[in-house]
C-alpha positions as CSV (number, residue, x, y, z in Angstrom):
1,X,112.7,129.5,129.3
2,X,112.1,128.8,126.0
3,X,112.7,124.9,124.7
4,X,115.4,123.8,122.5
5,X,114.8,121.0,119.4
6,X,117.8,119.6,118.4
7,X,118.1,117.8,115.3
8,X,121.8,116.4,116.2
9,X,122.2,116.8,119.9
10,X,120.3,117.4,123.2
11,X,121.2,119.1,126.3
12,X,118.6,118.9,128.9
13,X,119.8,115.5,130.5
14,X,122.6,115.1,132.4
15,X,124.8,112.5,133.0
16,X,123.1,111.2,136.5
17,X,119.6,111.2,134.3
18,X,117.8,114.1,135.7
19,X,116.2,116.9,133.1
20,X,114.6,120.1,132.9
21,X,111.1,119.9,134.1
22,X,108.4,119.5,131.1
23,X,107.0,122.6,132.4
24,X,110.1,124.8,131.3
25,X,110.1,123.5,127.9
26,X,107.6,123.9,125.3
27,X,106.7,120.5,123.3
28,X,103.3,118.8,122.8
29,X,101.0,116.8,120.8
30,X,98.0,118.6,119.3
31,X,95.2,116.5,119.9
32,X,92.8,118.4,118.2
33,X,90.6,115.5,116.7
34,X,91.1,111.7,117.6
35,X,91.0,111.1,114.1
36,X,94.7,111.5,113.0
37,X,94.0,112.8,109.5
38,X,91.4,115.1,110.9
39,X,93.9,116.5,113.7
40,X,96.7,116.8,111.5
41,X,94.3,119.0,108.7
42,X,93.5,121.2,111.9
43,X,96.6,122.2,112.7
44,X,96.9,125.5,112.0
45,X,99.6,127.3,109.9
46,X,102.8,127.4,112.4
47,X,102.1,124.3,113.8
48,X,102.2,122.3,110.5
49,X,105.9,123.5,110.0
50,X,106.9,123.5,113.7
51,X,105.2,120.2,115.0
52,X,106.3,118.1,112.0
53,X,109.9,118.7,114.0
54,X,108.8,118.4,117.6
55,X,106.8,115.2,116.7
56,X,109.7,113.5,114.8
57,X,111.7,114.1,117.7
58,X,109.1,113.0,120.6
59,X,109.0,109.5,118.0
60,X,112.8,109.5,117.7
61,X,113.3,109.9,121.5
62,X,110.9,106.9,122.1
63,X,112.9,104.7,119.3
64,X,116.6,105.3,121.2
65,X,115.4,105.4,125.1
66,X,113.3,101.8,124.2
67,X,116.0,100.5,121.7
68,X,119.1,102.0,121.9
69,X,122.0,101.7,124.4
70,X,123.0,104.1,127.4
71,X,126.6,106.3,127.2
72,X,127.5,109.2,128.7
73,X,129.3,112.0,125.9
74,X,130.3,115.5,126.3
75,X,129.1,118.2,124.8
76,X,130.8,121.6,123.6
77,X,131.4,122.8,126.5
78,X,132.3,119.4,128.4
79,X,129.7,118.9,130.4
80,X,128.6,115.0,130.3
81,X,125.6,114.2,129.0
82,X,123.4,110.7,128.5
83,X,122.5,109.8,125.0
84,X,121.7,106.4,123.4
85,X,123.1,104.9,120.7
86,X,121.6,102.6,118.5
87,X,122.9,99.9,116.5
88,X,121.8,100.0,113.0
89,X,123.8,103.1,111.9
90,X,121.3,103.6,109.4
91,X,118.7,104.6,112.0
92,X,122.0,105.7,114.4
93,X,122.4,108.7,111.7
94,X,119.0,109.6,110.7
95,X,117.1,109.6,113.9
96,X,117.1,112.8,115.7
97,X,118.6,112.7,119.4
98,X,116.9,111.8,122.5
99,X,115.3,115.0,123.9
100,X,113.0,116.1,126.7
101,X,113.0,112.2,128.1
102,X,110.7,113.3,131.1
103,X,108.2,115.5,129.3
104,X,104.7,114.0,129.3
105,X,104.2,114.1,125.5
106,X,107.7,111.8,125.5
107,X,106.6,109.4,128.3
108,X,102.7,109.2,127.0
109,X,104.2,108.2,123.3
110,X,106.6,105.7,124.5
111,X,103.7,104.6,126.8
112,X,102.8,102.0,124.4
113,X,102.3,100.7,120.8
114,X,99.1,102.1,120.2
115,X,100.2,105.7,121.2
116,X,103.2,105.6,119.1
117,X,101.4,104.0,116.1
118,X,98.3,106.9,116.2
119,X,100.9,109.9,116.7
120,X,103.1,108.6,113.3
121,X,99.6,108.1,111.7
122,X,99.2,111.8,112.5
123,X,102.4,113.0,112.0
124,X,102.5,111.5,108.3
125,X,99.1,113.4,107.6
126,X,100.7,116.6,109.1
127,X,103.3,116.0,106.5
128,X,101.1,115.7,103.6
129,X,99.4,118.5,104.8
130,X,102.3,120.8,105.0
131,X,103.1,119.5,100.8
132,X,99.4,120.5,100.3
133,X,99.5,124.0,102.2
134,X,103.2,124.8,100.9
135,X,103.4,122.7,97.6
136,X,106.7,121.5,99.1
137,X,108.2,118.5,101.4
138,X,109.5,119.1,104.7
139,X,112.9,118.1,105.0
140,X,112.2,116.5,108.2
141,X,109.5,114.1,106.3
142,X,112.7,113.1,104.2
143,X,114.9,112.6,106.7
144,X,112.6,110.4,109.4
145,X,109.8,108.9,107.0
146,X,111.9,105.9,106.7
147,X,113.0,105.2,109.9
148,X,109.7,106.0,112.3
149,X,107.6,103.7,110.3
150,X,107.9,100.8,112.2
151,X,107.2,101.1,116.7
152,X,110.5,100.5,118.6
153,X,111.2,96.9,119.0
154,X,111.4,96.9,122.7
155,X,107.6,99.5,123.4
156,X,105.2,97.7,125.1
157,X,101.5,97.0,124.5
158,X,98.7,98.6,125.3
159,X,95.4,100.7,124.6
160,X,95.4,104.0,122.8
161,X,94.6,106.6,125.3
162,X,94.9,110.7,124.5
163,X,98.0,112.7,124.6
164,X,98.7,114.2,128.1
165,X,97.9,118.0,128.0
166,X,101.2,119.7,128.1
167,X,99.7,123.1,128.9
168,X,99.1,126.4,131.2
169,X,96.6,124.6,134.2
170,X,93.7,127.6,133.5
171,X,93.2,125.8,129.6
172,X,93.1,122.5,131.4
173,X,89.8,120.5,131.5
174,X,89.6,117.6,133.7
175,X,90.0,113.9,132.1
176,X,89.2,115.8,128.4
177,X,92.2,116.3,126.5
178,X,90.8,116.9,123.5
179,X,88.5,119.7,125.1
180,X,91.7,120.8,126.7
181,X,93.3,121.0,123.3
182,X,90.7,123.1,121.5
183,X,90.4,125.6,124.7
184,X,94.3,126.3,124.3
185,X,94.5,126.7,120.7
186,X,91.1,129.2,121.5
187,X,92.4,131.1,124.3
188,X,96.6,131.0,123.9
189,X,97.2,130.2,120.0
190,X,94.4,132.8,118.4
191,X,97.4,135.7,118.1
192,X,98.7,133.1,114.9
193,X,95.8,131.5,114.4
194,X,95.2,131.2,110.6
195,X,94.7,127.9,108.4
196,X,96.0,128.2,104.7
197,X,93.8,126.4,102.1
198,X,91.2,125.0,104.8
199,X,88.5,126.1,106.3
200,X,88.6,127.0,110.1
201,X,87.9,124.2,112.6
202,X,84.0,124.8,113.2
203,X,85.1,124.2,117.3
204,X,87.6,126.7,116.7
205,X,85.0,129.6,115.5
206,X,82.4,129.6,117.5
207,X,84.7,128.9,120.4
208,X,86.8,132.0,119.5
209,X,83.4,134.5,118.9
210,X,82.9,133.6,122.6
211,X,85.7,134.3,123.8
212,X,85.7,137.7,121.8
213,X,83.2,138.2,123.6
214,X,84.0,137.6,127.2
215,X,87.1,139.4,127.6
């Protein structure tokens, strides 16, 4: 099953709480380089349109679970559903909704401050990058630039540790996410694999010409 981002609702939690498992839905957090600019220049093509989304909405669904208040709604097809609301309607209508709550790229950037304030640092490179590959601004930059600058209010403090690896267990490599990371991109992304106006990741080609030439 195939994830679903929604920019103006969400449908994978109930009313009693309980969502999909993270392992049906496809989300993540690219850590390619612990260097945000760097990781966001590494993205490849797909991902710099695609993740600009998925990242504004892991950020938005940290700002209204931490921030915002509890109700239950109903969606199309009346079957009750949690959201939050938040008070500022400013931030109430920009931010997307609250999405994927129990995936581990959600839980690790509302983890703490320092999470939160390294994926934004990335996210706003990733959205440079897209204007420098595309010579054009994501709409998603426009709509969210604003209103994810600041941490929620209510996010705790912490250390910067890396994203959890949100990915098939055989491109898993124990306590190393960012060798987790490049093995994935290396041995599940190389069908799209292609980086407009950069160069590819040196990590990437010589770990790609080995894997060439192993299967």
């Amino acid at each position: 099953m195939r994830a679903r981002l929604f920019l103006n609702n969400s449908e994978d939690c109930r009313d009693d709480g309980q969502c999909a498992p993270y392992s049906e839905l496809i989300m993540n957090i690219f850590y390619l380089s612990p260097d945000p600019k760097v990781c966001a220049e590494m993205h490849l093509d797909k991902h710099v349109v695609k993740m600009i989304i998925e990242y504004g909405q892991l950020m938005s669904t940290a700002h209204r679970l931490l921030d915002g208040k509890p109700y239950t709604d109903k969606t199309a097809n009346g079957r009750s559903i949690k959201r939050w609301r938040m008070e500022d309607s400013k931030i109430e209508e920009s931010l997307m909704k609250a999405s994927h709550i129990n995936h581990p790229s959600a839980v690790w950037v509302r983890s703490n401050r320092s999470n939160y304030i390294w994926l934004h640092w990335m996210w706003s490179y990733l959205c440079k990058e897209y204007t420098y590959r595309y010579e054009k601004i994501h709409s998603v930059e426009t709509r969210l630039s604003d209103v994810l600058y600041l941490p929620p209010v209510n996010i705790s403090a912490g250390d910067f540790y890396p994203p959890t690896p949100a990915m098939p267990d055989e491109c898993k490599i124990p306590n190393n996410s960012l060798a987790s990371y490049h093995k994935y991109y290396i041995e599940r992304k190389n069908h799209f694999a292609k980086w407009t106006k950069r160069q590819i990741p040196l990590w990437y080609d010589e770990g790609i010409k080995q894997y060439n030439a192993n299967v």
